[in-house]
N, CA, C and O atoms as a GROMACS GRO file, in nm:
protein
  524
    1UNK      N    1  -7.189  -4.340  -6.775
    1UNK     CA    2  -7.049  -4.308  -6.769
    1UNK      C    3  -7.028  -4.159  -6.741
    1UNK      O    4  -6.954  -4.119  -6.651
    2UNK      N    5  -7.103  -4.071  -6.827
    2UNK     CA    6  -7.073  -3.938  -6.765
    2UNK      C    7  -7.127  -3.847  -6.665
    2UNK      O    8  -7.100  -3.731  -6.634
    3UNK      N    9  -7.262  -3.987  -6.599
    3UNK     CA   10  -7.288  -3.902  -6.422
    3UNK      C   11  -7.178  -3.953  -6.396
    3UNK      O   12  -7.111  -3.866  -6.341
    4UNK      N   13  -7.103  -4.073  -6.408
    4UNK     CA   14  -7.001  -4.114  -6.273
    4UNK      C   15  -6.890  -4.017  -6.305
    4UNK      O   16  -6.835  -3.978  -6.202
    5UNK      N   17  -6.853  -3.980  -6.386
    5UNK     CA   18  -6.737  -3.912  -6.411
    5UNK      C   19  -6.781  -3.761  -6.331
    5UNK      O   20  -6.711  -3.691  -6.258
    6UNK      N   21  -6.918  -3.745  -6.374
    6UNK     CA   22  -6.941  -3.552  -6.334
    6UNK      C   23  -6.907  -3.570  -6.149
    6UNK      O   24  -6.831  -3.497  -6.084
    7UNK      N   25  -7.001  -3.706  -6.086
    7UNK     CA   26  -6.998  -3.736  -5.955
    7UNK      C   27  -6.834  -3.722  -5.902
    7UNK      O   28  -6.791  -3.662  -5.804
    8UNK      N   29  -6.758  -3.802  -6.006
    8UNK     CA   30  -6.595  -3.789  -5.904
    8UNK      C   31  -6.561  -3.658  -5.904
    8UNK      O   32  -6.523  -3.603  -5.800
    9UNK      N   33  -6.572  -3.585  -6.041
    9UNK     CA   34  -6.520  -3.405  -6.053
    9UNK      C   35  -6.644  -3.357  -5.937
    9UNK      O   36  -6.628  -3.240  -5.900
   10UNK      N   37  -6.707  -3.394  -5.904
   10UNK     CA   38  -6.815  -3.349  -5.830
   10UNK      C   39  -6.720  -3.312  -5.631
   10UNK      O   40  -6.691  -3.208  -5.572
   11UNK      N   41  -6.705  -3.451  -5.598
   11UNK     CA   42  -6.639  -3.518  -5.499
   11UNK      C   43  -6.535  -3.419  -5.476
   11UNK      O   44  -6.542  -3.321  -5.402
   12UNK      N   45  -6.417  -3.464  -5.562
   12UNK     CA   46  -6.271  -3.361  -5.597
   12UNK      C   47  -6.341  -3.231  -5.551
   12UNK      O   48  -6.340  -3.184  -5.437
   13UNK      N   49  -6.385  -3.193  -5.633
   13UNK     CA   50  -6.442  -3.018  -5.610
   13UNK      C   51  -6.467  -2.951  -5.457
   13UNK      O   52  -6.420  -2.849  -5.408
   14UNK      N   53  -6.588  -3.080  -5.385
   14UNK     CA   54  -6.613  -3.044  -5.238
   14UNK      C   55  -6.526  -3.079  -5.204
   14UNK      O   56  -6.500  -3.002  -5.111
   15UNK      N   57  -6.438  -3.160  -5.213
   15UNK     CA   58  -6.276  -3.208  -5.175
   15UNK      C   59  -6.178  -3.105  -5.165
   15UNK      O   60  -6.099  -3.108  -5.071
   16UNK      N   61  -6.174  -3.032  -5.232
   16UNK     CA   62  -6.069  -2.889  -5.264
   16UNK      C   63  -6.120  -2.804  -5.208
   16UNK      O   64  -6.042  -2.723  -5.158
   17UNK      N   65  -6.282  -2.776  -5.188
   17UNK     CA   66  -6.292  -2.642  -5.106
   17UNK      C   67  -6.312  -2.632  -4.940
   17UNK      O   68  -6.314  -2.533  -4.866
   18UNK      N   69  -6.322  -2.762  -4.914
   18UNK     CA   70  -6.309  -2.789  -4.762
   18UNK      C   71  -6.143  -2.807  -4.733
   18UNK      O   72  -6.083  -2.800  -4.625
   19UNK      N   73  -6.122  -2.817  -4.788
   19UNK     CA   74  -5.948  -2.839  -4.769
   19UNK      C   75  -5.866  -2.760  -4.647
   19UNK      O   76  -5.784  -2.785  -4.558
   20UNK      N   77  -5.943  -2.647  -4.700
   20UNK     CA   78  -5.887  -2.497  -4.593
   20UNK      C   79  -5.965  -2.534  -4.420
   20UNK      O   80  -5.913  -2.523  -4.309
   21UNK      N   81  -6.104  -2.578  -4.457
   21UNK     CA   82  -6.161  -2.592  -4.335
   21UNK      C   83  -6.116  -2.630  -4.197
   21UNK      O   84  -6.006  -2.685  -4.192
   22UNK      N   85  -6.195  -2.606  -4.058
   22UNK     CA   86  -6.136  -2.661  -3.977
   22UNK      C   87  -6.219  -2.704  -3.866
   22UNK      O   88  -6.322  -2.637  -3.879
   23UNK      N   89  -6.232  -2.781  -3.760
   23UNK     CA   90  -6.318  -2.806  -3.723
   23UNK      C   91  -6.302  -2.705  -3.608
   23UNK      O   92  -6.220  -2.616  -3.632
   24UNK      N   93  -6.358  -2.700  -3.497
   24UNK     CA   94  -6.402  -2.560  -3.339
   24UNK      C   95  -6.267  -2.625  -3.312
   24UNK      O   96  -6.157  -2.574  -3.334
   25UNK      N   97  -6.283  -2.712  -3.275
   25UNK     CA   98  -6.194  -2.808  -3.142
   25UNK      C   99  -6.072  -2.813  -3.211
   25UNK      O  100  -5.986  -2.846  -3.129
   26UNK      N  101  -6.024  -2.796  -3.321
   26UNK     CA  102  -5.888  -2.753  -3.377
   26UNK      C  103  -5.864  -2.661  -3.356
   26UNK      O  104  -5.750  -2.646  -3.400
   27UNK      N  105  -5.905  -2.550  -3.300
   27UNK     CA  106  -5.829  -2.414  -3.385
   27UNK      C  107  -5.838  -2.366  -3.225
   27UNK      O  108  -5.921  -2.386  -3.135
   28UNK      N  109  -5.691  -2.282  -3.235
   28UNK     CA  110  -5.639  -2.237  -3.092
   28UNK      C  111  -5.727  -2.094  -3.103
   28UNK      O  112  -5.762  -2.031  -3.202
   29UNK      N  113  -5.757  -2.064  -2.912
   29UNK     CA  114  -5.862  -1.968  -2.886
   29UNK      C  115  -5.796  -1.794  -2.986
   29UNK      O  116  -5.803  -1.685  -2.929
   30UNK      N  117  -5.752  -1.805  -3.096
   30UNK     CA  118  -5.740  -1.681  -3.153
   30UNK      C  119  -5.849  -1.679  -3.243
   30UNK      O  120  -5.925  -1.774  -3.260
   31UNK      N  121  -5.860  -1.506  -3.334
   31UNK     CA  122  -5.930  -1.472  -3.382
   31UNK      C  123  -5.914  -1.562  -3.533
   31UNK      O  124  -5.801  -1.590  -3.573
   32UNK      N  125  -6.009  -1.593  -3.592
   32UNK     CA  126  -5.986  -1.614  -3.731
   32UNK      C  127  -5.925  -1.552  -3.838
   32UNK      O  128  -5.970  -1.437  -3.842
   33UNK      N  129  -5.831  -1.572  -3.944
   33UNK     CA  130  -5.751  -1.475  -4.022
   33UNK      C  131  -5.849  -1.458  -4.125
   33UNK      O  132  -5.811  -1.374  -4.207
   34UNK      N  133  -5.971  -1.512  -4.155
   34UNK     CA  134  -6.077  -1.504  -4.260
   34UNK      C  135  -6.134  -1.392  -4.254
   34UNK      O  136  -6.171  -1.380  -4.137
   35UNK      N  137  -6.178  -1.258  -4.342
   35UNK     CA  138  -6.268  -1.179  -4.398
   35UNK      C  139  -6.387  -1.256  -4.299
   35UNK      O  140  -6.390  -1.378  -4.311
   36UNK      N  141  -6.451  -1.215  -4.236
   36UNK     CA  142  -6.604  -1.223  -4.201
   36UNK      C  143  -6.696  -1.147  -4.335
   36UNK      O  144  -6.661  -1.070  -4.425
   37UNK      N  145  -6.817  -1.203  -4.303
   37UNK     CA  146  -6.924  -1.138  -4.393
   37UNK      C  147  -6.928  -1.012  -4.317
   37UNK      O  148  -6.881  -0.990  -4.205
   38UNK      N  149  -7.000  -0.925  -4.405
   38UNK     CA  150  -7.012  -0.760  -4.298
   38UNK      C  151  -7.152  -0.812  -4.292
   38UNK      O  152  -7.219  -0.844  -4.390
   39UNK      N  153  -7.195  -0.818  -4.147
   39UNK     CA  154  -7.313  -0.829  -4.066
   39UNK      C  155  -7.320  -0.790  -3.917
   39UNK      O  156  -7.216  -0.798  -3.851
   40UNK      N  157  -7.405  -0.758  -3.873
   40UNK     CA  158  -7.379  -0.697  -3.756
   40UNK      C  159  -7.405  -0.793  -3.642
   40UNK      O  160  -7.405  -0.756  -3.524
   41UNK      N  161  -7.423  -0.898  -3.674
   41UNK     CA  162  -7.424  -1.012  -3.595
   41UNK      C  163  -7.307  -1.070  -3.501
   41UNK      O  164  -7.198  -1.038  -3.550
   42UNK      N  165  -7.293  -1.136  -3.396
   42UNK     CA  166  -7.165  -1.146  -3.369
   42UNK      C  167  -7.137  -1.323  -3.423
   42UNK      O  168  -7.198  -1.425  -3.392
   43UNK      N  169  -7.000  -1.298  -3.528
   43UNK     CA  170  -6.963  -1.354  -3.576
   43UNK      C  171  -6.915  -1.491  -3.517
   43UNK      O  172  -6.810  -1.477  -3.581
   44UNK      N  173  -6.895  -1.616  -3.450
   44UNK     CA  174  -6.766  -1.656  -3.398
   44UNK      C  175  -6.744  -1.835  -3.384
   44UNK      O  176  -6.719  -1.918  -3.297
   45UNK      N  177  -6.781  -1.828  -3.565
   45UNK     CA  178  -6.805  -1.901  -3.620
   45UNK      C  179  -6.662  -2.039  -3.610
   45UNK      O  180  -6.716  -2.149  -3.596
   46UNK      N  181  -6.541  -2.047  -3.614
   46UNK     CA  182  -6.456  -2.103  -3.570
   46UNK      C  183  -6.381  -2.111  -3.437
   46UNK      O  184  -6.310  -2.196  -3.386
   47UNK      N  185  -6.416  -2.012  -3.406
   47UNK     CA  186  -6.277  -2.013  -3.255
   47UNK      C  187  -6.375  -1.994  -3.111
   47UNK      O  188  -6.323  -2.023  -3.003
   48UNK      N  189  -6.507  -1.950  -3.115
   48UNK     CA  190  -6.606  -1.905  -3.018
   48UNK      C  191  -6.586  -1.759  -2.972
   48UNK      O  192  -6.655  -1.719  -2.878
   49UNK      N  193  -6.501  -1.682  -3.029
   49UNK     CA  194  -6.494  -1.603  -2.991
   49UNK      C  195  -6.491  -1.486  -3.137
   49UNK      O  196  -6.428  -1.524  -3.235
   50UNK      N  197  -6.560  -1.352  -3.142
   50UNK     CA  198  -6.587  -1.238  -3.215
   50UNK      C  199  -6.482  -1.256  -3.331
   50UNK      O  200  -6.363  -1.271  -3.306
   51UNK      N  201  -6.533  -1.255  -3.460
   51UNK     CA  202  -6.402  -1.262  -3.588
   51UNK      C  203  -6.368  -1.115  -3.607
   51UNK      O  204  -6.469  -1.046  -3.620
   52UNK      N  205  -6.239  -1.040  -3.612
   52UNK     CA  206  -6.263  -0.923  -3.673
   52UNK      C  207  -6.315  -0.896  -3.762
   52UNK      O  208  -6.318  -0.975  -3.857
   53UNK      N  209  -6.403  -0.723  -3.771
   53UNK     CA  210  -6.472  -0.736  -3.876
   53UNK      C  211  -6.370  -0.681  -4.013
   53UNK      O  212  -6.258  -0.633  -3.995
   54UNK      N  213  -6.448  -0.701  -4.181
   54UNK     CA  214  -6.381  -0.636  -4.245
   54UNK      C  215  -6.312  -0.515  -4.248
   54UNK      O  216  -6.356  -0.423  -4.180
   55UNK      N  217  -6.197  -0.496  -4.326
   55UNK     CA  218  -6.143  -0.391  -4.343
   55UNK      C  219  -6.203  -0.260  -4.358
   55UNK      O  220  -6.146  -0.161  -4.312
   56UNK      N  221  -6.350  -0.250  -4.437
   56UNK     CA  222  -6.409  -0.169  -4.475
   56UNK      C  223  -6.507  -0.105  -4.392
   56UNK      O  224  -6.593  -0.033  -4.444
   57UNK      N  225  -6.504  -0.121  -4.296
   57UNK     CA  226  -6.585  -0.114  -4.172
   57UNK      C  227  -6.617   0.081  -4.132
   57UNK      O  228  -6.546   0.175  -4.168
   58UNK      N  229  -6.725   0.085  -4.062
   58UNK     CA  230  -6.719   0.220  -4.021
   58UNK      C  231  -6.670   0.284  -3.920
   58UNK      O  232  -6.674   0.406  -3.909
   59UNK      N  233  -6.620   0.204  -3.837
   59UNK     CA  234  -6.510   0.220  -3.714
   59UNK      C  235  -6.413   0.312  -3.737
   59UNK      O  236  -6.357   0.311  -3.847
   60UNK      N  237  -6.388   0.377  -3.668
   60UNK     CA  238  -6.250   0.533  -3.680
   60UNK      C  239  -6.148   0.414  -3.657
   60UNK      O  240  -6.174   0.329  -3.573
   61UNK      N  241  -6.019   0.408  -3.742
   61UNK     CA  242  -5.895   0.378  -3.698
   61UNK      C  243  -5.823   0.404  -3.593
   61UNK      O  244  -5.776   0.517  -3.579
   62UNK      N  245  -5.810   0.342  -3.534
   62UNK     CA  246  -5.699   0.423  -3.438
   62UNK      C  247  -5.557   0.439  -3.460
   62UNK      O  248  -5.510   0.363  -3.544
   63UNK      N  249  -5.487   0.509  -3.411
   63UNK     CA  250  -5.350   0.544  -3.457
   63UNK      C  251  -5.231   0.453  -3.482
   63UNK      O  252  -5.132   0.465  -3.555
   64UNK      N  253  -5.286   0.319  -3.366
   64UNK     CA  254  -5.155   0.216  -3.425
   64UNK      C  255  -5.254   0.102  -3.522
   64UNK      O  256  -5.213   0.008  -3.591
   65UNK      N  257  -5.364   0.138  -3.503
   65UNK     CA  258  -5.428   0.065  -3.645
   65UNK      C  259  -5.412   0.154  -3.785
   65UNK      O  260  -5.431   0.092  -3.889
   66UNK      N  261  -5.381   0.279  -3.793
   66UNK     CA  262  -5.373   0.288  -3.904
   66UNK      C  263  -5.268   0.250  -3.939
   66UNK      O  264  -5.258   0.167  -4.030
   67UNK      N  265  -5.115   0.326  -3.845
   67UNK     CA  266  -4.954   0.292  -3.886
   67UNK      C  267  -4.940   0.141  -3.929
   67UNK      O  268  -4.859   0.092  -4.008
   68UNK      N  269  -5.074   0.061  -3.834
   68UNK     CA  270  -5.016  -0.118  -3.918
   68UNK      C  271  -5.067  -0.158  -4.069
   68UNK      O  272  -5.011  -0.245  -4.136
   69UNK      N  273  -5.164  -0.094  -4.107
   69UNK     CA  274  -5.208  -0.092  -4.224
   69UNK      C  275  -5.074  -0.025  -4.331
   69UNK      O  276  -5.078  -0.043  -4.452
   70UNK      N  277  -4.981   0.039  -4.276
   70UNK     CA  278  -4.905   0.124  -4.363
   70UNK      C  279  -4.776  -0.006  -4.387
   70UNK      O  280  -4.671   0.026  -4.442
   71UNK      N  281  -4.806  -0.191  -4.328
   71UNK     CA  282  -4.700  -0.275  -4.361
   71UNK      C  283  -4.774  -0.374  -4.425
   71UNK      O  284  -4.713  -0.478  -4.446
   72UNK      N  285  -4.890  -0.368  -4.461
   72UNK     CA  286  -4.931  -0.473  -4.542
   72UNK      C  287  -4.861  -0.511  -4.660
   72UNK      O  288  -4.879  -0.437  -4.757
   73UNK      N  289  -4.795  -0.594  -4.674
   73UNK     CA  290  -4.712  -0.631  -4.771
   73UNK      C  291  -4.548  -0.635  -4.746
   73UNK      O  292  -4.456  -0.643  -4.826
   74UNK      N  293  -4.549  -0.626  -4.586
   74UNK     CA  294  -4.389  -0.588  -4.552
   74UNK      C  295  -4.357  -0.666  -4.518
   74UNK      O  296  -4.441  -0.751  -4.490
   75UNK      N  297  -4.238  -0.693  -4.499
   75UNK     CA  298  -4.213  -0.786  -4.331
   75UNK      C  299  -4.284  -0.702  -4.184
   75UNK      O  300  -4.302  -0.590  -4.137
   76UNK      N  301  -4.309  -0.858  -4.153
   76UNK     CA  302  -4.317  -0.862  -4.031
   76UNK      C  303  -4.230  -0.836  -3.900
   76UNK      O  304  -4.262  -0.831  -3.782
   77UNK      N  305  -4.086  -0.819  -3.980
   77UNK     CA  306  -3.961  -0.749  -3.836
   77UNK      C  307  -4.017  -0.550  -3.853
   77UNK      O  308  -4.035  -0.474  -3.757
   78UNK      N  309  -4.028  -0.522  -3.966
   78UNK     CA  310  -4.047  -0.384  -3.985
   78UNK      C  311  -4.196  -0.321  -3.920
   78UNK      O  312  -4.232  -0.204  -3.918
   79UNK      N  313  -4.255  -0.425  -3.877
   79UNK     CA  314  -4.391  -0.382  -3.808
   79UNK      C  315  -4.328  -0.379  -3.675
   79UNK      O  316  -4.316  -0.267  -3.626
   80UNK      N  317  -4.270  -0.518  -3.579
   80UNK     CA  318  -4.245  -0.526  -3.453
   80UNK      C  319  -4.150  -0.411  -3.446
   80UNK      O  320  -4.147  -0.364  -3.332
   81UNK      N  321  -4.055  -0.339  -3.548
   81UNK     CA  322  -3.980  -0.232  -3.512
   81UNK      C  323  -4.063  -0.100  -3.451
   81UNK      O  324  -4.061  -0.066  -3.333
   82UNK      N  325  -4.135  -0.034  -3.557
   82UNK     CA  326  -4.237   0.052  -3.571
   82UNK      C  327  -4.312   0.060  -3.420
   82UNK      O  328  -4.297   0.145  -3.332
   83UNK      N  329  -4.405  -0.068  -3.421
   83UNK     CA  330  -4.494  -0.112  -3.305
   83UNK      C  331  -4.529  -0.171  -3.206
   83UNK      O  332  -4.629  -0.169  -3.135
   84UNK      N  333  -4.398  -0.245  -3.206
   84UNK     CA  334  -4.336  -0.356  -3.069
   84UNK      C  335  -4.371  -0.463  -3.129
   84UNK      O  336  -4.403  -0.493  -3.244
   85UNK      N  337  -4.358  -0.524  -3.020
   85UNK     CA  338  -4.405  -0.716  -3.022
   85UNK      C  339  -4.560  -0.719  -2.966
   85UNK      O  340  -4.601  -0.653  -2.871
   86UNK      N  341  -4.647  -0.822  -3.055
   86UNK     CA  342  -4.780  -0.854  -2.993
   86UNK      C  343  -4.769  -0.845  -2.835
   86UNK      O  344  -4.682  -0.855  -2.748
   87UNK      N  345  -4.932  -0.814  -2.849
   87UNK     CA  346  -4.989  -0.869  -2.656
   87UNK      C  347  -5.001  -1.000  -2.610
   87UNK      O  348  -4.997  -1.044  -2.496
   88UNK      N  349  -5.017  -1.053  -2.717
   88UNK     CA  350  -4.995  -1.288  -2.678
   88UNK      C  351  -4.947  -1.302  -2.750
   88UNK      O  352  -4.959  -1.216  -2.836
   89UNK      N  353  -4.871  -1.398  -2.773
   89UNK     CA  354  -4.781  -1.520  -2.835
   89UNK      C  355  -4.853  -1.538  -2.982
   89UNK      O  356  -4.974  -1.561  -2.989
   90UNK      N  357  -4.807  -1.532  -3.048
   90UNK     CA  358  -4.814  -1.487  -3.228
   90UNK      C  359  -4.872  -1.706  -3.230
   90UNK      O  360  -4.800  -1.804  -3.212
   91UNK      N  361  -5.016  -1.697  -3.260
   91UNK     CA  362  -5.037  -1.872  -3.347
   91UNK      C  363  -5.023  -1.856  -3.455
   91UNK      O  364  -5.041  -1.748  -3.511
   92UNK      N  365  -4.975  -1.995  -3.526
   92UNK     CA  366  -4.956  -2.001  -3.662
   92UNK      C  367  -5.052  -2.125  -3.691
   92UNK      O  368  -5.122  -2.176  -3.604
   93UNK      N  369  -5.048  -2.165  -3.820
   93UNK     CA  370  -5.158  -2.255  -3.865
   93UNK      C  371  -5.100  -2.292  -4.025
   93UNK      O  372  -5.011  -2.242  -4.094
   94UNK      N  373  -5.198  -2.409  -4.049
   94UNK     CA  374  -5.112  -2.429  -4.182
   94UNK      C  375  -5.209  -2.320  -4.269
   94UNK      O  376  -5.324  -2.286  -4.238
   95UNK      N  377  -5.133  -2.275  -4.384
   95UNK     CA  378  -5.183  -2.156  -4.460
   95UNK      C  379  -5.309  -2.220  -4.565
   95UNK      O  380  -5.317  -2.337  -4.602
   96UNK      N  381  -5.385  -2.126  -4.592
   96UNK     CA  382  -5.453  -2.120  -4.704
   96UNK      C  383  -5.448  -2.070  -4.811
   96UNK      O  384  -5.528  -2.088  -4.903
   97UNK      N  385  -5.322  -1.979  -4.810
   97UNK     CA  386  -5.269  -1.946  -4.911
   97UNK      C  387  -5.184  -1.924  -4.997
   97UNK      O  388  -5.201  -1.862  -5.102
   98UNK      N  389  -5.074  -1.977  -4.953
   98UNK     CA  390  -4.957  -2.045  -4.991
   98UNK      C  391  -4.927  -2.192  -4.936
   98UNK      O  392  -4.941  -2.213  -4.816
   99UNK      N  393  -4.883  -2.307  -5.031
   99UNK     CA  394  -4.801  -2.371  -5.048
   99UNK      C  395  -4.695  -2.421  -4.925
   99UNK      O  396  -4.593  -2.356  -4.948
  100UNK      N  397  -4.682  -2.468  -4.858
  100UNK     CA  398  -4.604  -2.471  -4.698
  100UNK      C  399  -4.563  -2.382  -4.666
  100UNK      O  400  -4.449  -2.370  -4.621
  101UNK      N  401  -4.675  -2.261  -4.684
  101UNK     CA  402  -4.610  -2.158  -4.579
  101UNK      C  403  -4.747  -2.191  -4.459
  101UNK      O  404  -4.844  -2.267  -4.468
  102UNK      N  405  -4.700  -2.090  -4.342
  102UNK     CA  406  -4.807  -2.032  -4.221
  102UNK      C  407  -4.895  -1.956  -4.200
  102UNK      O  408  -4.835  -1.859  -4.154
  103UNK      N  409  -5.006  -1.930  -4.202
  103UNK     CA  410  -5.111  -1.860  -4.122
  103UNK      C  411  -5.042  -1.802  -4.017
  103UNK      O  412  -5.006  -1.886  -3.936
  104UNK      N  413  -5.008  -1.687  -3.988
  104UNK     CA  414  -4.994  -1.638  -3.805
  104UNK      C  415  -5.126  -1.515  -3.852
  104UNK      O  416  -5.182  -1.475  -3.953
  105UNK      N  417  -5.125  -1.487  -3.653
  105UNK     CA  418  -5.234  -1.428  -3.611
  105UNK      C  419  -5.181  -1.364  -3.494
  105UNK      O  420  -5.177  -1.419  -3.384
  106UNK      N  421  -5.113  -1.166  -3.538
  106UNK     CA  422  -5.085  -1.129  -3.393
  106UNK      C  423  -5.141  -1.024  -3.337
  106UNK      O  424  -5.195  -0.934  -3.402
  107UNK      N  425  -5.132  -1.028  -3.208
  107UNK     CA  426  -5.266  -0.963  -3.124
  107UNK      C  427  -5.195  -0.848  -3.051
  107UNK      O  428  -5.091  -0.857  -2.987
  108UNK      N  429  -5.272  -0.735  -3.074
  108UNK     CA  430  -5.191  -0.620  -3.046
  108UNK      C  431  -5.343  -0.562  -2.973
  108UNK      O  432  -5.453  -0.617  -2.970
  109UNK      N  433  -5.305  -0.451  -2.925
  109UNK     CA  434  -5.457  -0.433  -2.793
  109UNK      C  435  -5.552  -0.398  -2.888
  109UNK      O  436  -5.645  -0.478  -2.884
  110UNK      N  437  -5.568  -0.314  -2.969
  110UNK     CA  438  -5.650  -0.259  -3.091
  110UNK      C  439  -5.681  -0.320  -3.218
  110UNK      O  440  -5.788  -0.293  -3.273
  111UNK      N  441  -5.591  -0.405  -3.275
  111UNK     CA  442  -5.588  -0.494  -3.366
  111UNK      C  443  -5.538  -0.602  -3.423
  111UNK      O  444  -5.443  -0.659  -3.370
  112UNK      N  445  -5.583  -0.639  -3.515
  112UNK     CA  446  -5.484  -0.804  -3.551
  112UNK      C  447  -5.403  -0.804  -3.667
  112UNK      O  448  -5.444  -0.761  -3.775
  113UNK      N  449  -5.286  -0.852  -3.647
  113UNK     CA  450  -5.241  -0.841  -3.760
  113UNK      C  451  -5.218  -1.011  -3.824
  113UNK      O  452  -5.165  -1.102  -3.760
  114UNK      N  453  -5.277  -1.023  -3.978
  114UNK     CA  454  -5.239  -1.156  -4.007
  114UNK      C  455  -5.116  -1.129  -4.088
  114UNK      O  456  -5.078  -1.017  -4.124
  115UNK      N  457  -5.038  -1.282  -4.119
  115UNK     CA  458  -4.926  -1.284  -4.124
  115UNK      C  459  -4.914  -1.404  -4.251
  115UNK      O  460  -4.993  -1.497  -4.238
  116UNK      N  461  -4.836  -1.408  -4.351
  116UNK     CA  462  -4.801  -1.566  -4.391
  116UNK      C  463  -4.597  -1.526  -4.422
  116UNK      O  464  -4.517  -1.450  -4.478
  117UNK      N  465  -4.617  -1.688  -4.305
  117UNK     CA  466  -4.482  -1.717  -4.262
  117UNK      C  467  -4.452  -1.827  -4.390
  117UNK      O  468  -4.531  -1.906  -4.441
  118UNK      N  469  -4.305  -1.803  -4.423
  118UNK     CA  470  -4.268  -1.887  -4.554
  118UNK      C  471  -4.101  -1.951  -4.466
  118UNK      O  472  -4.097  -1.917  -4.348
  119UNK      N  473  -4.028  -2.000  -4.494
  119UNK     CA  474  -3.905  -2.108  -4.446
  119UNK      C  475  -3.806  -1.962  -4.471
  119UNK      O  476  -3.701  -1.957  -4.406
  120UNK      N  477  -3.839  -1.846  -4.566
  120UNK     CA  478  -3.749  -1.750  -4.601
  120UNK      C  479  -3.794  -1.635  -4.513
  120UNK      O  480  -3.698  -1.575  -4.464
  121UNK      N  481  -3.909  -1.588  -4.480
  121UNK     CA  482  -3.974  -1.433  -4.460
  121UNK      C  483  -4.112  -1.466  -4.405
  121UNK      O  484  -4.199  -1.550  -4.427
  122UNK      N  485  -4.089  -1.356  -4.320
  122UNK     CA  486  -4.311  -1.368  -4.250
  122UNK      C  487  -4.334  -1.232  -4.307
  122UNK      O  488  -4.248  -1.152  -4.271
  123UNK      N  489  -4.417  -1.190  -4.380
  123UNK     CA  490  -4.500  -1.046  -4.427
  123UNK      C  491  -4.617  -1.059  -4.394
  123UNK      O  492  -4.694  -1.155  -4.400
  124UNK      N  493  -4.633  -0.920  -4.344
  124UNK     CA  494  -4.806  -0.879  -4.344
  124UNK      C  495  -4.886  -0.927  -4.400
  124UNK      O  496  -4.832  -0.958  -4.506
  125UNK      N  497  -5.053  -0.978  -4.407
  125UNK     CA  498  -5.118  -1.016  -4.519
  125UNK      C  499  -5.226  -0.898  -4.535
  125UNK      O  500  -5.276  -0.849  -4.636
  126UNK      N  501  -5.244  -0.872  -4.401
  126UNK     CA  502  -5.374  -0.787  -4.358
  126UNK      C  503  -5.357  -0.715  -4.216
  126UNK      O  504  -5.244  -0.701  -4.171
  127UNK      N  505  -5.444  -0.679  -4.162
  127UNK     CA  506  -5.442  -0.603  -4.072
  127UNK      C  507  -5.608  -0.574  -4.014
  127UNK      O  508  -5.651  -0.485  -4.087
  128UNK      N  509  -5.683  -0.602  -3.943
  128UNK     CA  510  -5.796  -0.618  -3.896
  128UNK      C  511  -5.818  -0.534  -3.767
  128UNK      O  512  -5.744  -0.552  -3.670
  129UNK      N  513  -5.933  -0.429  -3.766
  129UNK     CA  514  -5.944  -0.362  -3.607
  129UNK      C  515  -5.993  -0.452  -3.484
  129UNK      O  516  -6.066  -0.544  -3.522
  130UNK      N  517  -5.974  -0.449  -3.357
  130UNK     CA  518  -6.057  -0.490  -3.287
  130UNK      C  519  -6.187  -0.438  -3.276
  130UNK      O  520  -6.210  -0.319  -3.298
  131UNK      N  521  -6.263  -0.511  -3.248
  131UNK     CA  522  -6.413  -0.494  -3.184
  131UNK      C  523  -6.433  -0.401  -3.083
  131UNK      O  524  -6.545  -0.387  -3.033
   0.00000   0.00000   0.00000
């Protein structure tokens, strides 16, 4: 009785952490909104194409990568004021971290900015350099 019970909490568990997952052939040709591992490998593990790397990286900022780092936590109209509108068409996705909100992912020549879109407000989540 209590392998079968540990086996279902077992199940549930890999059940909840694949949840977020996605398969290649789902996910539109943008960058991933996920933290990569810091490795110097090229990453491009969901989309086929380079993940940005972490925040913590040794790369010099550049000037509209730093000013976007200065909205993490803002709205997203107060960035497009500041810095214009992306270079492609802003994807969204269902979130991983809120509750029916969105994943967006926007592409600016130097960097990415992620986004979670809610039915009320889209704010910054992060902000990622290009490669």
């Amino acid at each position: 009785m209590k392998r079968t019970i540990a086996l279902i909490l077992f199940v549930l568990l890999l059940t909840g952490l694949a949840a977020c997952s996605r398969e290649e052939s789902d996910v539109a040709q943008t960058p991933s909104p996920t933290v990569p591992a810091a490795s110097s490998s090229s990453d491009t593990s969901l989309t086929g194409q380079k993940e940005p790397p972490a925040s913590g990286t040794d790369a010099a900022p550049s000037g509209n990568y730093a000013a976007a780092l200065e909205y993490v936590g803002r709205p997203v109209s107060e960035l497009y004021a500041a810095l214009g509108q992306p270079v492609e068409t802003p994807s969204y996705g269902p979130s991983c971290l809120t509750e029916g909100a969105e994943d967006g992912i926007l592409t600016y020549e130097d960097f990415y900015v992620w986004t979670v879109r809610t039915a009320d407000e889209e704010l910054v989540h992060d902000v990622y350099p290009a490669e």
